[in-house]
N, C-alpha and C positions, 0 to 999 in steps of 0.2 A: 813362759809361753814360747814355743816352737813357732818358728815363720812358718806358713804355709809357702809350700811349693806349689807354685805358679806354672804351669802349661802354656803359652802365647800361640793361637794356631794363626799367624798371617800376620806379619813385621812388617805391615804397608804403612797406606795413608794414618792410619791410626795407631802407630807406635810408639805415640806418649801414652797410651793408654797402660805398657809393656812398661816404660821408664817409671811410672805413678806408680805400680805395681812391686816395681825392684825397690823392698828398702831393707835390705840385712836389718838384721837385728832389733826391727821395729814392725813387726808380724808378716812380711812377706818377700821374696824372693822369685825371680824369674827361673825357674830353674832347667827350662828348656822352650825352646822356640821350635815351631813345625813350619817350614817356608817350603813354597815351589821354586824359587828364586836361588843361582846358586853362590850370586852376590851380596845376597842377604844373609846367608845364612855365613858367610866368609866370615862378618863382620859381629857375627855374637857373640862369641866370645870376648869381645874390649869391648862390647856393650854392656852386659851383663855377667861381670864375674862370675867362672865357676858353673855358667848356662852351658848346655849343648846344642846344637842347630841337627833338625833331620827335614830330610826335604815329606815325610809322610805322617799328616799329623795321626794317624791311627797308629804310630809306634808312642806318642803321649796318651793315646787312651787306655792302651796295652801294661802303661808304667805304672807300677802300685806307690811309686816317689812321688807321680804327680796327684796332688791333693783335689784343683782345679783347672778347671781350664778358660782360658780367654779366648772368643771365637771373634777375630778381627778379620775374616775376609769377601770379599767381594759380597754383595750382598744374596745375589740368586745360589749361591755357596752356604746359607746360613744353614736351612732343617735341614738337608743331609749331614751335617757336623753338629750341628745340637743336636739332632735324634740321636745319632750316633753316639756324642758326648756324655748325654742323659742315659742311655740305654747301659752305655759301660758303666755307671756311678760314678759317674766325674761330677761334681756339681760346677753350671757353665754360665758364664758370662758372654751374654750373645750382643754385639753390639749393634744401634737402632741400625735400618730398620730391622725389625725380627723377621722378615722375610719380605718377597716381593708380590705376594697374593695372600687373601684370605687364607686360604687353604694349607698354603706353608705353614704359615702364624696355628692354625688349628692342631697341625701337627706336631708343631713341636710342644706343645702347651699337653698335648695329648702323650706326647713320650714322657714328658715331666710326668704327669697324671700319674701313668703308668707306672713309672720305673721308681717313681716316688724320691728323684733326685731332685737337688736345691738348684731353679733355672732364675734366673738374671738377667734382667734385658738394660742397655747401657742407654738408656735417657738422660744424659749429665744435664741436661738444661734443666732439670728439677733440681739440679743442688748447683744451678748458678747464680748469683746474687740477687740480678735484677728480676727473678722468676721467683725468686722466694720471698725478696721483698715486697713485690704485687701482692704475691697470693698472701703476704702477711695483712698489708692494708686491707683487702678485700674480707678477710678470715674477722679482722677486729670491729668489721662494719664502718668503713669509713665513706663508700659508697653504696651503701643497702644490700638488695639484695644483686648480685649482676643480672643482666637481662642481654645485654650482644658484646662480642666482642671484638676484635678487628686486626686485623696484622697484617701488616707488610713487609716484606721481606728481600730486602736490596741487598742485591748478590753480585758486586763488580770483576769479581774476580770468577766467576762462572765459566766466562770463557775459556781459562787456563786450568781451571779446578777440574772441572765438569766435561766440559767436552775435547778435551784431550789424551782419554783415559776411557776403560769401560765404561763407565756412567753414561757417552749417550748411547749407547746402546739398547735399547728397551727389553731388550729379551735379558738382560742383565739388572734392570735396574726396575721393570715395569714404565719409569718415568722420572725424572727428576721433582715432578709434583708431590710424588711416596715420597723417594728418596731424602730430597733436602725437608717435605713439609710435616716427614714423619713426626721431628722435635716438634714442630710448631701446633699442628693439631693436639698429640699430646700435652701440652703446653697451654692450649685455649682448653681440653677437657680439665684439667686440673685446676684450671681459674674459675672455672662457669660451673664445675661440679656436675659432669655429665658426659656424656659418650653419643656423638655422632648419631644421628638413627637415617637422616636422610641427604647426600648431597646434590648439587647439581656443579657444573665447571663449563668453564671456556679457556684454550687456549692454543698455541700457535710455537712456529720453529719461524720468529719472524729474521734472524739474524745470521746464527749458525749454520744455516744450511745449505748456503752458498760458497761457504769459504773454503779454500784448501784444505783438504785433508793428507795425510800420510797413506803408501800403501799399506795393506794386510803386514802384518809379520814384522813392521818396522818399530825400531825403540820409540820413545818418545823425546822429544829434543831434550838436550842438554838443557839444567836449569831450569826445568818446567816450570816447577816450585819456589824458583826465586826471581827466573824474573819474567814480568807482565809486561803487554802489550797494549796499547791505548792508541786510538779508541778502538771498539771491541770490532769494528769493521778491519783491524788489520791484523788480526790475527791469523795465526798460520800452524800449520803440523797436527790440525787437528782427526782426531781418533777417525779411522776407515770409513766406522759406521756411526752416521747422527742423524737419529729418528725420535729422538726425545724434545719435548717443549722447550725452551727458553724464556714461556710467560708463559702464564696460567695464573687463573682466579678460581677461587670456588666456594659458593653460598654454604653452609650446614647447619640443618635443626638438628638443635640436639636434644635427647630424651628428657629434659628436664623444660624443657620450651623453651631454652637459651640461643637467637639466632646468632652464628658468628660466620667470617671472610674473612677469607685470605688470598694475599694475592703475592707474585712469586714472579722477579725479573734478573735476569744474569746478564745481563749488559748495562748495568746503571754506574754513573759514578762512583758511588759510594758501597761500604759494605755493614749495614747491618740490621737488625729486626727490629719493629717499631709496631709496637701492642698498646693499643685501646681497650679499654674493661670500662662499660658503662651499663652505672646501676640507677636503682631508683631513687639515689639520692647524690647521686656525684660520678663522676668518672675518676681514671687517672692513666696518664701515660707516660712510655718511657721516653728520655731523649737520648740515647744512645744505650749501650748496652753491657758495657766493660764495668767493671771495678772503677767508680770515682764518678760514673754519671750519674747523670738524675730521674727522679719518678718524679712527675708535679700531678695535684691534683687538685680536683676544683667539684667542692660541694655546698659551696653558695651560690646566688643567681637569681633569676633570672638575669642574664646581663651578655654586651658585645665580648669580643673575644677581649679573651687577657693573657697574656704570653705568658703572666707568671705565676697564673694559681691560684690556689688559697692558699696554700703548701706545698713544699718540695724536700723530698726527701735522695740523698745519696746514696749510688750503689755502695755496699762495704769494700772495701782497699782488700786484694787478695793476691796470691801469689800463685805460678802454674798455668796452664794449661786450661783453656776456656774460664779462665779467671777464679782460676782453682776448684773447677767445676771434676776435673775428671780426676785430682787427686782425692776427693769427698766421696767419687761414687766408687774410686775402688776400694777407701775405708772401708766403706759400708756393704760391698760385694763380700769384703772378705770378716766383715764382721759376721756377715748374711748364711757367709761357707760356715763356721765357726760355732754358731749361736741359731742360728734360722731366725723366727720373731719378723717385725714387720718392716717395710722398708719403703723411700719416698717412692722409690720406681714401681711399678707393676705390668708381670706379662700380661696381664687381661687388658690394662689400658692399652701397653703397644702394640698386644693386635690389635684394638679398636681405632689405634692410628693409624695403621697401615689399611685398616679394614675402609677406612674414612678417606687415604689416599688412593687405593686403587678403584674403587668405584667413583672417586673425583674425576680418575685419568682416563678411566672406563666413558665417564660424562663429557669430557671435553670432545672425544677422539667419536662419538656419536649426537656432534650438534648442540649438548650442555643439555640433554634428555635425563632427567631425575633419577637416580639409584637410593635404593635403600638400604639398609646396613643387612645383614645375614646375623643373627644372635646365636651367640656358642653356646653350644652346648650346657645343660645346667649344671650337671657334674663338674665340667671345668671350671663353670662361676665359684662352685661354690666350695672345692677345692682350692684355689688359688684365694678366695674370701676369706680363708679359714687359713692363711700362711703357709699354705703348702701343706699343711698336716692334715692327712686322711681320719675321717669321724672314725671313732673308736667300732672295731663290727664291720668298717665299710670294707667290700672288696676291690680289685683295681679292678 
C-alpha cells in the first residue's frame, strides 16, 4: 500500500496535526505544505522530508500528487478552502470548528453534497480517552438512560493562547464560545445522543479588555507559546483587536429532551474540562482529563457526598498529542480517504456544534434571549447518514 500524499494548507497552531500525518512507509506522507508565512514555509523541508512549501494553497488543489488535503487555518479561512478543496476532488480534512456561522458549516457540507468528495471535520476529542471512556460507561448502561449533562471548561492559559493572536477577534472567530466550545458541545451531543435544538447564554470580556494590547501590524512577542504570565491581570502584548468573551455560560435543550451547560473561563488557574453525565440511575465524572486520570461514578444512594464513588475507572496510558487523540483521527481521516465507510467524527454533528455555538454567542451579546437551532437541509442529512454515498438514481 502507497502512502497517501498529504497536502497541509496552514503549518500554524495546529501543526502536530501535519507531524501525525507524516509517517513514511506506514500510509501517509506530508508531501507539501501551503503557508502565507515566509518562515514557515523556510522551515519544511527538515520538517517533513522530501515536502515542498508554496505560500498559495490552490497550487496543492491544482497537484494530481496531492491525494488529500489538510485545512488547518484560521478558522473564518475554512469554506472558502473546503469549498474549494471539495470542488477540485481533493477529499479534506477540515479542522474543528468547520466554520464560524451556520451558513459556512451549510456550505461546505453542501460542496461535499455536490462534488461528492470525502469531507472530514477534525473533532479529536472523540478519539481521546477520557471521552471514549464516558461514552463507553454510559453506552453499557452504567447510569441508565442520560438526562443533563454539565461541563466546565478551565482554560488558564486563555490569556496567552487566545487573546494574543486572531482568536479575539470576533469577525475571525465569531467568539471564543464557537471556537473553544465547538469540541465540547460536540462532545455533550455525542454523550446525551442528540443535537442541540435550543440555546440561551450569558457572558462577558470581564478581564482582557483592559489590558495592553500590541499595535496593528506588530509580531507577536517572542515566546508567546512557551512562556505564561500570572496572574492573568499582567499580561501584556495582547492582539489589537479584543471583542470576544473571556466567560460565557450557556443552558441547551437538546432534540432528545437532554438538558445540558456549559460554562467557559480563561483566566482560571488551572487548565482543563470537567464533564458531568447524569442519568437515571447514576452519574459519572471526570477528574482530570489526560491519559492516567480518573472517571468515578456513583450509582448507589440515596446518600451525602462521597469523594470516592462506587467505582473508578482510569484514563488509558497514551502517547501524542492530545493524549494521542490526534494521531487516531488522522488514522482514521486517511483510513476515511482510502476506504470511505463510517467514522467517529461527523460533519452534520460539527455543524450542529458550531450551529449550537453561534446562536449561544448570538444569546449572550443580546441579554441571554433564547435562539433556536436552523435544521439542514434533508438531503444533506441524509447524504451524510448514508456515509457520504449518494442513493443509487439520486442526482446532485
Amino acid at each position: 500500500m502507497e502512502d497517501l500524499r498529504i497536502g497541509v494548507i496552514g503549518l500554524g497552531l495546529r501543526a502536530n496535526l501535519a507531524v501525525a500525518a507524516h509517517r513514511p512507509g506506514r500510509g501517509s506522507v506530508v508531501a507539501a505544505v501551503a503557508d502565507t508565512d515566509e518562515a514557515v514555509r523556510a522551515r519544511v523541508p527538515e520538517r517533513f522530508e522530501g515536502a515542498r512549501a508554496v505560500a498559495d494553497h490552490r497550487t496543492l488543489l491544482d497537484d494530481p500528487g496531492i491525494d488529500a488535503v489538510i485545512v488547518a487555518t484560521p478558522d473564518d479561512t475554512h469554506e472558502a478552502i473546503a469549498r474549494a478543496a471539495l470542488s477540485a476532488g481533493k477529499p479534506a480534512y477540515v479542522e474543528k470548528p468547520l466554520g464560524i456561522t451556520v451558513e459556512q458549516c451549510d456550505a461546505i457540507l453542501r460542496a461535499g453534497y455536490e462534488s461528492g468528495t470525502r469531507l472530514y471535520v477534525g473533532h479529536n476529542m472523540r478519539h481521546m480517552g477520557v471521552v471514549r471512556l464516558m461514552r463507553d460507561l454510559i453506552a453499557r448502561g452504567d447510569i441508565g438512560e442520560p438526562k443533563t449533562v454539565w461541563v466546565r471548561h478551565f482554560v488558564s492559559y486563555g490569556g496567552d493562547y487566545y487573546f494574543k493572536d486572531w482568536h479575539a477577534d470576533r469577525r475571525r472567530t465569531t467568539g471564543l464560545l464557537l471556537q473553544k466550545a465547538a469540541h465540547d458541545i460536540d462532545v455533550v451531543h455525542w454523550l446525551a445522543g442528540g443535537y442541540t435544538e435550543r440555546v440561551n447564554a450569558l457572558g462577558d470580556l470581564m478581564v482582557y479588555g483592559d489590558l495592553p494590547r500590541r499595535e496593528p501590524d506588530t509580531p507577536r512577542p517572542d515566546g508567546w507559546l512557551r512562556e505564561f504570565d500570572w496572574p492573568p491581570t499582567a499580561r501584556r502584548d495582547l492582539h489589537h483587536v479584543v471583542d470576544v468573551e473571556d466567560v460565557s455560560v450557556m443552558n441547551m435543550r437538546l432534540d432528545n429532551g437532554v438538558i445540558a451547560a456549559y460554562q467557559q473561563c480563561h483566566f482560571s488557574p488551572d487548565y482543563f474540562r470537567n464533564y458531568t453525565v447524569i442519568g437515571t440511575e447514576g452519574r459519572i465524572e471526570n477528574f482530570g482529563d489526560g491519559p492516567g486520570d480518573l472517571v468515578r461514578l456513583w450509582n448507589t444512594g440515596p446518600s451525602g457526598y462521597r469523594s470516592g464513588g462506587d467505582a473508578e475507572f482510569r484514563v488509558p496510558e497514551a502517547k501524542g498529542s492530545h493524549g494521542g487523540a490526534d494521531e487516531r483521527i488522522i488514522a482514521e481521516f486517511c483510513r476515511f480517504v482510502r476506504e470511505g465507510g463510517a467514522t467517529d467524527t461527523s460533519p452534520v454533528a460539527a455543524r450542529m456544534s458550531v450551529a449550537a455555538g453561534e446562536l449561544a454567542t448570538r444569546s449572550l451579546r443580546a441579554g441571554g434571549a433564547p435562539f433556536d437551532v436552523p435544521p439542514l437541509a434533508p438531503e444533506l442529512l441524509a447524504y451524510y447518514a448514508a456515509g457520504q454515498e449518494r442513493a443509487t438514481g439520486a442526482g446532485a
